[in-house]
C-alpha positions in Angstrom: 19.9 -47.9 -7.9 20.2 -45.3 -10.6 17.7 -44.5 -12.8 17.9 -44.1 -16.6 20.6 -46.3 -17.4 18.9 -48.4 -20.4 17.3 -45.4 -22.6 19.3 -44.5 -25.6 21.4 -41.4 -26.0 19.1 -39.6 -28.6 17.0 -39.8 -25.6 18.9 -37.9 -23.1 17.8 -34.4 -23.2 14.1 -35.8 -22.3 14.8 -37.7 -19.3 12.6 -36.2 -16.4 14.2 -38.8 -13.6 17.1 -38.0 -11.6 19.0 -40.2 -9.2 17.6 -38.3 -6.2 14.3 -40.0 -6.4 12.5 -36.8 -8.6 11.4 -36.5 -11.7 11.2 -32.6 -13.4 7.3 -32.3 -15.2 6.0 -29.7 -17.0 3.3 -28.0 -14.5 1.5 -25.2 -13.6 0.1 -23.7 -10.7 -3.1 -22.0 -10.4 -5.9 -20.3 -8.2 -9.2 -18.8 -9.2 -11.2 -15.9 -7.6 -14.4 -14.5 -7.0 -15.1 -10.8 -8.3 -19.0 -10.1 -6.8 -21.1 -7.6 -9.0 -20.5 -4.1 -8.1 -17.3 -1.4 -7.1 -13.9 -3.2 -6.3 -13.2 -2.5 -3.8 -16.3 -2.8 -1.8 -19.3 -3.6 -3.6 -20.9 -6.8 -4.1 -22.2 -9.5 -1.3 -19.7 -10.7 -0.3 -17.9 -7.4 -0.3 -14.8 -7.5 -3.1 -12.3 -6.8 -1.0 -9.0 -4.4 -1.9 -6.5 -7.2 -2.1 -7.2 -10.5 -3.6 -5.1 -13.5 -2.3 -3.6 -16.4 -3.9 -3.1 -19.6 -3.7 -4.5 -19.8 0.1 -7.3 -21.9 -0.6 -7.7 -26.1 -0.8 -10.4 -28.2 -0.8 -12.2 -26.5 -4.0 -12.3 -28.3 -7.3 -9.9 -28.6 -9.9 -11.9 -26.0 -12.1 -10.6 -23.4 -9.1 -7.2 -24.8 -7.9 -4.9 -27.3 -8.2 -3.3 -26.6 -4.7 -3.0 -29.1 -2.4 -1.9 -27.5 0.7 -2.7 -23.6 1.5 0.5 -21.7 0.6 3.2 -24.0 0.3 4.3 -27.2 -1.8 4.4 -30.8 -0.3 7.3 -32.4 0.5 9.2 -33.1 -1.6 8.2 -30.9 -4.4 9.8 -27.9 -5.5 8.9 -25.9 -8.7 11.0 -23.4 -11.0 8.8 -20.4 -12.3 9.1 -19.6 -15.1 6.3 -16.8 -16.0 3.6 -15.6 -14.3 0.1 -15.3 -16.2 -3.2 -14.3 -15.3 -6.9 -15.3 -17.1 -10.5 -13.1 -16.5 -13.5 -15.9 -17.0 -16.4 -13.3 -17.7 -20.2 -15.0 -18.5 -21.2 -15.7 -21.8 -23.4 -12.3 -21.2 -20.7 -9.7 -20.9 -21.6 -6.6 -21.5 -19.8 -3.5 -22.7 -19.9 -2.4 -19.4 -18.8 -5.7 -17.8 -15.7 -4.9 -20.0 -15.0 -1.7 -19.4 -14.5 -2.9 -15.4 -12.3 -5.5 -16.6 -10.0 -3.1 -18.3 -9.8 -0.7 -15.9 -9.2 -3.7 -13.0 -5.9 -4.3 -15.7 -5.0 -0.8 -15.7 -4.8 -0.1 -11.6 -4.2 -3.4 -10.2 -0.7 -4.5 -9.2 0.5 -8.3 -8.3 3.0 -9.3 -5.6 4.3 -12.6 -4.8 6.3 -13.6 -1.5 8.0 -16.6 -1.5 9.3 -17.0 2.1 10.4 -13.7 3.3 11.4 -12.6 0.2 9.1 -10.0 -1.7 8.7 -10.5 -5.6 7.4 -7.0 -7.6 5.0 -5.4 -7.7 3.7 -5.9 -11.6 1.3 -4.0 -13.1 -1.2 -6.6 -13.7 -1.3 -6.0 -17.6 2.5 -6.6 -17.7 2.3 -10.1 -16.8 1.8 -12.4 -19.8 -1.5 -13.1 -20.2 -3.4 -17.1 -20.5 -6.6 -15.7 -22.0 -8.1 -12.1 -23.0 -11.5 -11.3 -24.0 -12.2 -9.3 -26.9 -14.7 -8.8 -29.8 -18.4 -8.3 -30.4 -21.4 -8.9 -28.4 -23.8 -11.2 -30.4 -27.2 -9.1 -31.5 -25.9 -6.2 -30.0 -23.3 -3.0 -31.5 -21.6 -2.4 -28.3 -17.9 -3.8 -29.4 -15.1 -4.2 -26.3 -11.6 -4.4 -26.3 -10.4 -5.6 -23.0 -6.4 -5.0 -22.4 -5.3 -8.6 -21.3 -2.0 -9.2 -22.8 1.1 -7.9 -21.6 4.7 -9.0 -22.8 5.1 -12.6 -23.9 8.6 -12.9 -22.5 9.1 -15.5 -19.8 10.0 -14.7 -16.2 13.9 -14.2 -16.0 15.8 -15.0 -13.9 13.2 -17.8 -12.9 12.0 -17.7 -9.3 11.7 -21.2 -7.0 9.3 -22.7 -4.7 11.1 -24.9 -2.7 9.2 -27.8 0.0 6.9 -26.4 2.1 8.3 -22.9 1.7 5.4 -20.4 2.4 4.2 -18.0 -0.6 1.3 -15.7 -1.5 0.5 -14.1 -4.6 -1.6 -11.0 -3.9 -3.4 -8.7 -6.2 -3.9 -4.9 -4.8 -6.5 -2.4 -6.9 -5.0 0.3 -6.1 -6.3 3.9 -4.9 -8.5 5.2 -7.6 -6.8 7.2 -10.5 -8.0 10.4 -12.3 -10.7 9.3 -14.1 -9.4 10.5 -17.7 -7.0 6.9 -17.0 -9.0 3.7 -17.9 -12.0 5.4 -18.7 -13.9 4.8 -15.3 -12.4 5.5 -11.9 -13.7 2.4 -10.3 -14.4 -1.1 -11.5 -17.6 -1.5 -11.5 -18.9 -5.1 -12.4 -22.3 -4.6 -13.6 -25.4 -7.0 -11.7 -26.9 -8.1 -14.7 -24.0 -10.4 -15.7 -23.3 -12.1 -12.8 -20.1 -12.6 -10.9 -16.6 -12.9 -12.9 -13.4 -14.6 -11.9 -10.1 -13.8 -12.4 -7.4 -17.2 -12.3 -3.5 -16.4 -11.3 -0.7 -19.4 -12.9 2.3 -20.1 -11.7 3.9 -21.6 -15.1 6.7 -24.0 -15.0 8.3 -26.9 -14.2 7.8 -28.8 -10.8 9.9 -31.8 -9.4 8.0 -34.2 -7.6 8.9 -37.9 -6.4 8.7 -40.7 -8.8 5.8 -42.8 -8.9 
């Protein structure tokens, strides 16, 4: 039976159902990840490692991810990308030094995403658009930071897909270290007094799922 035949025409351009059973929502992908105290790559317990991976892990709250299977979309959902963004959640305690990492971790990290066999990149991490940055004053204490964590606001173009149970992987490499006149610091170095930090990649878009 098709769907959306009683709504008025002043209504058209918001109809979400479609007559193959789906219904095209505003959604957004995301996965969170552990950055230990210390060098990346490394240092820290559990070692950081030199590539982060995305979007491989279920069975963690909502506060961490919203995927539901490792790497892939149920059946029948598909999703249209339309940017890519990236969010550091630092403790309330961060310290000059705590930022410092963080910026250099923008400056010499690079993100990939494969959907299927098909490779996507490499971005500089600060190029993608950002979904949070920290910046300002430490409360008490003169030590200011400026942490680099907003790249271009312009969406992804062409878009990208994700279509049912298609395999993908976003992957974040820190790359070799640089000289160290670039960032500041050679290495990240997350200091141990703060406490671990996590950094959260989105997949920003529209999804089509079934209609409930």
């Amino acid at each position: 039976m098709p769907v959306n035949i009683n709504i008025p025409d002043a209504w058209v351009s918001y109809v979400t159902q479609t007559n193959l059973g789906l219904e095209v929502v505003p959604h957004c992908l995301y996965d969170t990840l552990r950055i230990s105290p210390g060098t990346v790559p490394g240092g820290g317990t559990p070692p950081n490692p030199a590539q982060f991976r995305f979007f491989q892990q279920v069975n963690v709250t909502e506060d961490v991810s919203n995927m539901k299977n490792q790497g892939m979309l149920a059946n029948p959902e598909a999703m249209l990308i339309q940017a890519i963004r990236f969010s550091w959640q630092v403790p309330m305690t961060t310290t000059l030094d705590q930022s410092l990492a963080m910026t250099l971790m923008n400056n010499i990290s690079v993100v990939t995403l494969k959907i299927g066999n098909k490779v996507y990149g490499p971005w500089p991490l600060w190029m993608l658009t950002s979904g949070a940055r920290a910046v300002g004053c430490n409360v008490g204490i003169t030590d200011c930071f400026l942490v680099q964590n907003e790249g271009p606001l312009y969406p992804l173009f062409p878009n990208l897909m994700l279509s049912p149970l298609q395999p993908f992987i976003m992957t974040l490499d820190v790359t070799p270290q640089p000289p160290a006149a670039i960032g500041g610091k050679a290495t990240p170095n997350f200091p141990t007094a703060d406490g671990p930090v996590f950094i959260q990649m989105m997949l920003d878009g529209q999804l089509a799922r079934s209609i409930q």
